[in-house]
FIBAPA-860218 format. One record per residue (C-alpha): residue in one letter; x, y, z. Coordinates in steps of 0.5 Angstrom, whole numbers, padded with zeros to 4 digits, always signed. Layout:
! FIBAPA-860218
AXYZ ...
This chain:
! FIBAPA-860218
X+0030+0046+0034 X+0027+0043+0027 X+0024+0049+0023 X+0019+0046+0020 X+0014+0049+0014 X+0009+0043+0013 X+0002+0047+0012 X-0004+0044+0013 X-0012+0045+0015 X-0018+0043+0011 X-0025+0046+0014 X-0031+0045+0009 X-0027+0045+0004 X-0023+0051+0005 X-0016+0051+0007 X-0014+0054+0011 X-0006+0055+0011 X-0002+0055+0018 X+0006+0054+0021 X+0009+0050+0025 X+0015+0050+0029 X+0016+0044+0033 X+0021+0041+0038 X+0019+0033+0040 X+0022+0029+0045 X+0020+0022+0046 X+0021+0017+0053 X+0019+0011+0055 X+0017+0013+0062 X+0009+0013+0065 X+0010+0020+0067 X+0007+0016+0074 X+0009+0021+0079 X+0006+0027+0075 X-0001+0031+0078 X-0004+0037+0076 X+0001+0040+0072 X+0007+0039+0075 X+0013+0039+0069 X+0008+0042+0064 X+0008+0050+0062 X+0004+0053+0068 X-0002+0054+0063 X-0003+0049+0060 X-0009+0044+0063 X-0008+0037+0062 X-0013+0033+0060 X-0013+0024+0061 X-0016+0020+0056 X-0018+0013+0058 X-0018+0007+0052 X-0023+0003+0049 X-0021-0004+0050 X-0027-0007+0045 X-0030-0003+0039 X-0027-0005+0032 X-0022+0000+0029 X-0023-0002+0021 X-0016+0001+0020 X-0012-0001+0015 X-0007-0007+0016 X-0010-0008+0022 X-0015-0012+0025 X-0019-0019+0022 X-0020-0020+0015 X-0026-0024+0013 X-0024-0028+0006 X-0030-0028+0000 X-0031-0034-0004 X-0029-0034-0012 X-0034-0033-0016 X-0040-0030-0013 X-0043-0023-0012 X-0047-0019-0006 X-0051-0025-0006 X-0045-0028-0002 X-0047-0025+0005 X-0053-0029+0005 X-0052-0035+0003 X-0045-0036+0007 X-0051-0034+0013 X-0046-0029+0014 X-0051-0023+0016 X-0053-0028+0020 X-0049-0032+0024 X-0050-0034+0031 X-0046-0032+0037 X-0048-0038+0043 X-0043-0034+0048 X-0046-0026+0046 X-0053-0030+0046 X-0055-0026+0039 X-0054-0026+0031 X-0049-0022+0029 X-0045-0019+0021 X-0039-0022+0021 X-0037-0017+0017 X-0038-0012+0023 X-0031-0016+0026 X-0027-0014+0020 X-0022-0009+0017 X-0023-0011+0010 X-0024-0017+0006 X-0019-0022+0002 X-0021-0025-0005 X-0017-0030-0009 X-0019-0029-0015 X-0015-0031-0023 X-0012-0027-0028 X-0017-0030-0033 X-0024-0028-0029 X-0021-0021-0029 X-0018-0021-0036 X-0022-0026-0040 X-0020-0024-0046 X-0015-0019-0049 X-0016-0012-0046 X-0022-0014-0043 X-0023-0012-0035 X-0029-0015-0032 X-0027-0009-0026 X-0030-0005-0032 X-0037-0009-0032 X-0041-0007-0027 X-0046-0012-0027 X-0040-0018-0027 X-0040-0022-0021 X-0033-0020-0018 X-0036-0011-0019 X-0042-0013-0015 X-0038-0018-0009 X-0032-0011-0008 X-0038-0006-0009 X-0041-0010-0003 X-0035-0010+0000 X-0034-0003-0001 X-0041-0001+0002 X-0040-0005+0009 X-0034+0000+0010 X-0029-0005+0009 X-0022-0005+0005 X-0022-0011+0000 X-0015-0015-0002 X-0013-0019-0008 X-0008-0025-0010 X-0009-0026-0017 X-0007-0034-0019 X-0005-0036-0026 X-0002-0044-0024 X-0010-0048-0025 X-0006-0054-0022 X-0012-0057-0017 X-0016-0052-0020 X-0019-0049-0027 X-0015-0046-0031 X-0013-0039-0030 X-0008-0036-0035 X-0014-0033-0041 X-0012-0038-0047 X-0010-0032-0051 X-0004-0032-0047 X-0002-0039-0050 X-0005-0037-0057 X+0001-0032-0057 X+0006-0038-0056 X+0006-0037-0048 X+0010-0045-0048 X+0006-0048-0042 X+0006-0055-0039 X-0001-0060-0038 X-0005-0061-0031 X-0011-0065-0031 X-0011-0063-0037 X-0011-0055-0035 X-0005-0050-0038 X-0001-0047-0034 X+0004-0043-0037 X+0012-0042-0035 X+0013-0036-0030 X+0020-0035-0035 X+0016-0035-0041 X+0018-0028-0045 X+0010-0029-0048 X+0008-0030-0042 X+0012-0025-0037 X+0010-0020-0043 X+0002-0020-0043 X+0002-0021-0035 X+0006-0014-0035 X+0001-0012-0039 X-0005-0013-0035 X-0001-0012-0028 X-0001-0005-0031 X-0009-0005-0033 X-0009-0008-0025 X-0005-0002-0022 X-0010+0002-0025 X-0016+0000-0022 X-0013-0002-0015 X-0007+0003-0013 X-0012+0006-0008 X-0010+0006-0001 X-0017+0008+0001 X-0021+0001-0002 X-0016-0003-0002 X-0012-0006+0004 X-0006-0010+0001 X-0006-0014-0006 X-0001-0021-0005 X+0004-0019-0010 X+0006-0026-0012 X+0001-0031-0015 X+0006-0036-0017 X+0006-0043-0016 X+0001-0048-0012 X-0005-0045-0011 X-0001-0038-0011 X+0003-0040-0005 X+0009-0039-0009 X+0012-0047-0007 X+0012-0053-0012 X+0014-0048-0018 X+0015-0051-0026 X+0020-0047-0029 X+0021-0048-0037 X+0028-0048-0034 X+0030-0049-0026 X+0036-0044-0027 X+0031-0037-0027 X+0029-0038-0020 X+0031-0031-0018 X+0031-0027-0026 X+0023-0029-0023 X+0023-0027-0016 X+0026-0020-0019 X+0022-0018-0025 X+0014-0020-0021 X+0017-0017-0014 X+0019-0011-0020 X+0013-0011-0024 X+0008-0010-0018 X+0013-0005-0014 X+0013-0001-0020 X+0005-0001-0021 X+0003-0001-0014 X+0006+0005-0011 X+0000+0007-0006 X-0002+0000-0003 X+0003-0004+0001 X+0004-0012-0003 X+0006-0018+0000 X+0010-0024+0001 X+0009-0031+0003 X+0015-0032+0008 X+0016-0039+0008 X+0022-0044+0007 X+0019-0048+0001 X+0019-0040-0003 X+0020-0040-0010 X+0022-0047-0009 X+0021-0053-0015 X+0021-0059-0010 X+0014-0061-0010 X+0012-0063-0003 X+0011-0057+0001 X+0013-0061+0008 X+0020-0061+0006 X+0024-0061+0012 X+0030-0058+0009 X+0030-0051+0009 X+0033-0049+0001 X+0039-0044+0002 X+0035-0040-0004 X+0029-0038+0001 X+0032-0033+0005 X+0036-0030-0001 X+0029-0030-0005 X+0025-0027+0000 X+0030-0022+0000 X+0029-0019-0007 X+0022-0018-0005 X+0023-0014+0001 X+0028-0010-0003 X+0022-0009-0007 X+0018-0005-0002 X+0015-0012+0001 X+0011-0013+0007 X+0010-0021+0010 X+0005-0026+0009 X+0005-0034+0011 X-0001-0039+0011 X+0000-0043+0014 X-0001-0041+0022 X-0003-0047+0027 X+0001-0052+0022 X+0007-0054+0026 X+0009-0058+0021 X+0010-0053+0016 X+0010-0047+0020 X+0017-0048+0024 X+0023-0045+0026 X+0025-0042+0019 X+0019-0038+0019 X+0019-0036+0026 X+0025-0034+0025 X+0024-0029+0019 X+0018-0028+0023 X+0022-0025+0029 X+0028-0022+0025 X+0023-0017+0022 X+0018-0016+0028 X+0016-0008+0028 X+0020-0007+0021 X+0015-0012+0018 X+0008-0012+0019 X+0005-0019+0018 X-0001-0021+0016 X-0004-0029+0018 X-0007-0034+0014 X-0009-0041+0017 X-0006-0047+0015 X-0011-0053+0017 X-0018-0053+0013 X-0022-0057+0019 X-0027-0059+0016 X-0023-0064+0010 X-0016-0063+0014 X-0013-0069+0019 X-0011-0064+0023 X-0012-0068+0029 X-0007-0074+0025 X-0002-0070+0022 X-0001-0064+0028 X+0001-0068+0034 X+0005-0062+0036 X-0001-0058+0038 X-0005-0064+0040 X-0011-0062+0037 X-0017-0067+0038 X-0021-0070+0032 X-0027-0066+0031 X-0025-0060+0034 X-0024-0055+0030 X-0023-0050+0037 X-0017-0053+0038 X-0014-0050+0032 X-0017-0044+0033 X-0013-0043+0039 X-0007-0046+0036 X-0007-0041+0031 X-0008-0036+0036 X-0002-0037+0040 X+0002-0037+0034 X+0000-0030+0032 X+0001-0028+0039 X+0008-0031+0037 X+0009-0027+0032 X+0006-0020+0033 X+0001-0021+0027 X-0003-0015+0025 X-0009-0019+0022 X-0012-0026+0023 X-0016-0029+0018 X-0024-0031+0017 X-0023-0036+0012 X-0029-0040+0009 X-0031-0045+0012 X-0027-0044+0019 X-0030-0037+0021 X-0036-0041+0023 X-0032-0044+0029 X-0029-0037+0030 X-0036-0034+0032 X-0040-0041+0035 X-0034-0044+0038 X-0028-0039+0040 X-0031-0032+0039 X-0027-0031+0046 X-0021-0030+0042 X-0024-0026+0037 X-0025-0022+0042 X-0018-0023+0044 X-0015-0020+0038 X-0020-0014+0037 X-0017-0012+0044 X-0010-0014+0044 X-0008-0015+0037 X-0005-0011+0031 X-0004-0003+0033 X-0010-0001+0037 X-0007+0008+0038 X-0009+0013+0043 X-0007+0019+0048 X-0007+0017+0054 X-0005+0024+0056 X-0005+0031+0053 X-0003+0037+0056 X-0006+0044+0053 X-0006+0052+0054 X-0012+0054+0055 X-0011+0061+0053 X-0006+0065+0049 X-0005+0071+0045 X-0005+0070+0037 X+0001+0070+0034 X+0004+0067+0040 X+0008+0060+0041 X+0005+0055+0046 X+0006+0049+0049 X+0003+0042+0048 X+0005+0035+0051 X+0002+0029+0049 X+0003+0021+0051 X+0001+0016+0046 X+0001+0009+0047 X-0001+0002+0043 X-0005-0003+0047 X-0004-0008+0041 X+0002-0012+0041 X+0003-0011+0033 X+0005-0005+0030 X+0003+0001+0025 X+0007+0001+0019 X+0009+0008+0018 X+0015+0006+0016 X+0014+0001+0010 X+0015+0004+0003 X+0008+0005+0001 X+0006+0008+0007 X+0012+0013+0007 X+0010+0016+0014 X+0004+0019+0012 X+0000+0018+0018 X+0002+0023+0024 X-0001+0027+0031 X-0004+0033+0028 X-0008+0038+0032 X-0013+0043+0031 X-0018+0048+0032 X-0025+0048+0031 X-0030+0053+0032 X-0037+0053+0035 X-0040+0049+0029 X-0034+0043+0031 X-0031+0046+0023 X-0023+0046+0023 X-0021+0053+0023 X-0013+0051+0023 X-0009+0044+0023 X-0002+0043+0027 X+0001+0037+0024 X+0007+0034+0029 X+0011+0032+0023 X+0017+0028+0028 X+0011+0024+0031 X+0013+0016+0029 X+0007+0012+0029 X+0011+0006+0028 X+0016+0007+0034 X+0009+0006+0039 X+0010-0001+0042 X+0006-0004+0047 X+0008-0003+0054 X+0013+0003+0052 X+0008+0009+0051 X+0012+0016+0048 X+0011+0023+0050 X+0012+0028+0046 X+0013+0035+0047 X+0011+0041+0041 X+0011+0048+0040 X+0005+0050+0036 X+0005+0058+0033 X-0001+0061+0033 X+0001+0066+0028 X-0006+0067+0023 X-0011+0064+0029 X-0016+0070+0030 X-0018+0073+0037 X-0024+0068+0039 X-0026+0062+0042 X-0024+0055+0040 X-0023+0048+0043 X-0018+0043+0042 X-0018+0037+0037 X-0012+0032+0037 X-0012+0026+0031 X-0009+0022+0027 X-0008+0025+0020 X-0006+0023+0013 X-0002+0028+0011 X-0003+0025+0003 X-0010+0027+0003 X-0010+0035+0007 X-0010+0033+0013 X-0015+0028+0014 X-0016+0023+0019 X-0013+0017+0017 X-0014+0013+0023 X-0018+0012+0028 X-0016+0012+0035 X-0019+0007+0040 X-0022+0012+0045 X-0029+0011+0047 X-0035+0014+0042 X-0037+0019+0045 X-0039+0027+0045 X-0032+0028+0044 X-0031+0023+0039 X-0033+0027+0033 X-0036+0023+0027 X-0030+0026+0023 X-0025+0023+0028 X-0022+0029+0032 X-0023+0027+0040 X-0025+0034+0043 X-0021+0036+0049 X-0020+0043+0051 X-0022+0051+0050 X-0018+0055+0048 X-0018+0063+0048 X-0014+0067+0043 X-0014+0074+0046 
């Protein structure tokens, strides 16, 4: 038995402190064989709860994220015909950003700092505040990799940098700055600091691409000013991040070429410094990202492999490789057999192979997302019900009266019908979100919080549904009627719901998130 002091309830703002004593077991059975009651206290009522296999669940790390064009402001929807878009299988238009979770902008240190101490976030009317505002509006997180390589592009690091004796080398007559620069690593520490400021918030930001280095801030076809700071690089930008982000997860590309100063990313070869590189930044609380899912030539058995040695340690989060409409997938990717002209044929390469590796978000990236909706909605739908995590009781077993003061029992089921998982478990997260129960009055206000603290959301694995059985103590719950709420809980915002269960939306499901189930009467 665990003692467990963890006081938790919010109700209209007013808190209401409560006591939990609780003893939680966990199996791997279906509890087939059980009707009625049978195993539970006598006093209970068990209530069944059937799944909601198709609604978007908009919770964080999980689901679609739709990617933003650099540069623009709320005017983007529209012109990308996003608010628009037809559906040939649904019959209908539809908002692309009904779909997604949260949206994924690659932007450059010198749009958001464009001179020293300068912050475009500051400015409401410059076009970045006015595309994440949009974002905002929508219900949908946002995501940033900030790009300080210009090669292929224009220049990204601000010229103040190289006013102050940042050392750089010339591309297509674009500075791009040394990443083992003294004067550089100092003024990017600065601003990843004021970035930190700004975008250390969990509750508008999904996850930031905690690198940026590189091609195309992909982290491959690096330029040292000396090749033998490869590592003193990784450590102190994973460091710098990790330090300043201490809320919203980072991440990491995992592919063979990181870090890496050979200039053709098709390398065959994988470098033995890749694993040992990649390792700094998981050591630095990292989560996985790789771009370039659907590309065999690229995404080959080094990166499945890192791929399964840390599924349901590591969420990942999927970005396409082929860019259909000026790529010759169909030349270059014999592996897969695409066919010229059929971008579909991509869309499901990419599919499978997050299907391989258990992703938790798939990409709309621009210029590929009409195929997605006009081509292959079917494995948008796929995704939606069988990818990432998708959470919900299957069973809760409650009393239905009681005397205040009293213990009582609560056996509950949980399963995850996605084949991803909920990272609890990751540094940023640190187990924040966990199985609470609650009482609500007649007005659906909660009047007391039970939070079941040795519930662990990222243990619940597709096909393995966990029970857990709780004792609750009633101290404090005055005489009356109330019913049964459970939900899933942030325990850093006093109880709040964190995450939204995939049960149907109906009488039972309230707007604040809690799923009624059961009267109870304290006598």
């Amino acid at each position: 038995m665990k003692i467990n002091w963890k006081y938790a309830a919010m109700s209209l703002g007013t808190l209401f402190f409560t006591s939990m004593v609780s003893v939680a077991c966990s199996d791997s059975g279906d509890d087939a064989g059980n009707t009625g009651n049978e195993g539970f206290p006598a006093e209970n009522v068990t209530v069944r709860i059937n799944p909601n296999k198709t609604r978007v669940l908009r919770n964080p790390l999980n689901g679609w994220v739709l990617y933003l064009a650099r540069e623009k402001n709320e005017t983007f929807w529209e012109e990308r015909g996003y608010d628009h878009m037809y559906v040939p299988d649904l019959a209908k238009y539809v908002k692309v950003s009904d779909y997604a979770s949260s949206c994924y902008l690659r932007t450059n240190w010198k749009t958001l700092e464009p001179q020293k101490g300068k912050y475009a976030w500051d400015d409401p009317s410059s076009d970045i505040s006015r595309i994440i505002k949009s974002v905002h509006d929508r219900g949908l997180r946002i995501a940033l990799r900030v790009l300080v390589d210009g090669r292929d592009q224009k220049q990204n690091t601000p010229e103040f940098v190289f006013d102050e004796g940042c050392k750089w080398y010339n591309t297509a007559n674009n500075k791009c700055p040394y990443p083992d620069d003294q004067v550089f690593q100092k003024h990017y520490g600065e601003f990843i600091e004021a970035f930190a400021r700004q975008y250390n918030d969990p509750d508008k930001v999904d996850f930031i691409d905690g690198y940026g280095l590189g091609k195309w801030g992909e982290s491959h076809a690096m330029i040292y000013a000396n090749d033998g700071n490869k590592f003193q690089v990784m450590e102190w930008i994973t460091a710098l991040y990790a330090r300043h982000f201490t809320k919203v997860p980072l991440v990491i590309n995992y592919h063979r070429m990181l870090g890496d100063t050979y200039q053709d990313s098709w390398q065959e070869t994988v470098p033995p410094d890749a694993e040992p590189l990649l390792n700094i930044a998981l050591n630095n609380g990292y989560i996985l990202r790789h771009d370039a899912f659907g590309m065999s030539g690229y995404y080959k058995d080094w990166e499945k492999n890192i791929a399964l040695k840390y599924r349901y340690k590591l969420p990942i989060i999927m970005e396409g490789g082929w860019v259909t409409d000026t790529h010759r997938y169909w030349y270059f990717d014999d592996a897969y057999r695409y066919r010229e002209g059929h971008p579909e044929d991509v869309r499901k390469g990419e599919f499978e192979d997050s299907m391989l590796a258990c992703v938790n978000t798939m990409d709309f990236r621009l210029g590929e997302t009409e195929s997605w909706f006009e081509k292959t909605f079917s494995y948008v739908q796929r995704f939606i019900a069988e990818g990432g995590y998708r959470l919900y009781p299957d069973m809760v077993s409650l009393p239905v009266s009681a005397n205040g003061g009293q213990d009582v029992t609560v056996v509950h089921r949980w399963r995850n019908m996605g084949w991803g998982y909920c990272p609890t478990n990751i540094r940023t997260w640190n187990q924040k979100y966990k199985v609470a129960f609650a009482l609500l009055n007649d007005n659906n206000e909660v009047k007391k919080i039970f939070v079941d603290e040795q519930t662990d959301l990222s243990t619940w694995l597709k096909e393995a549904p966990t029970t857990y059985t709780t004792k609750l103590n009633l101290k404090g719950v005055s005489v009356g009627a109330y019913s049964w709420a459970v939900g899933l809980v942030d325990v850093t915002k006093d109880n709040e719901i964190g995450l939204e269960m995939a049960v149907n939306k109906d009488a039972n499901l309230l707007d604040s998130g809690w799923l009624k189930l059961q009267t109870l009467t304290v006598k």
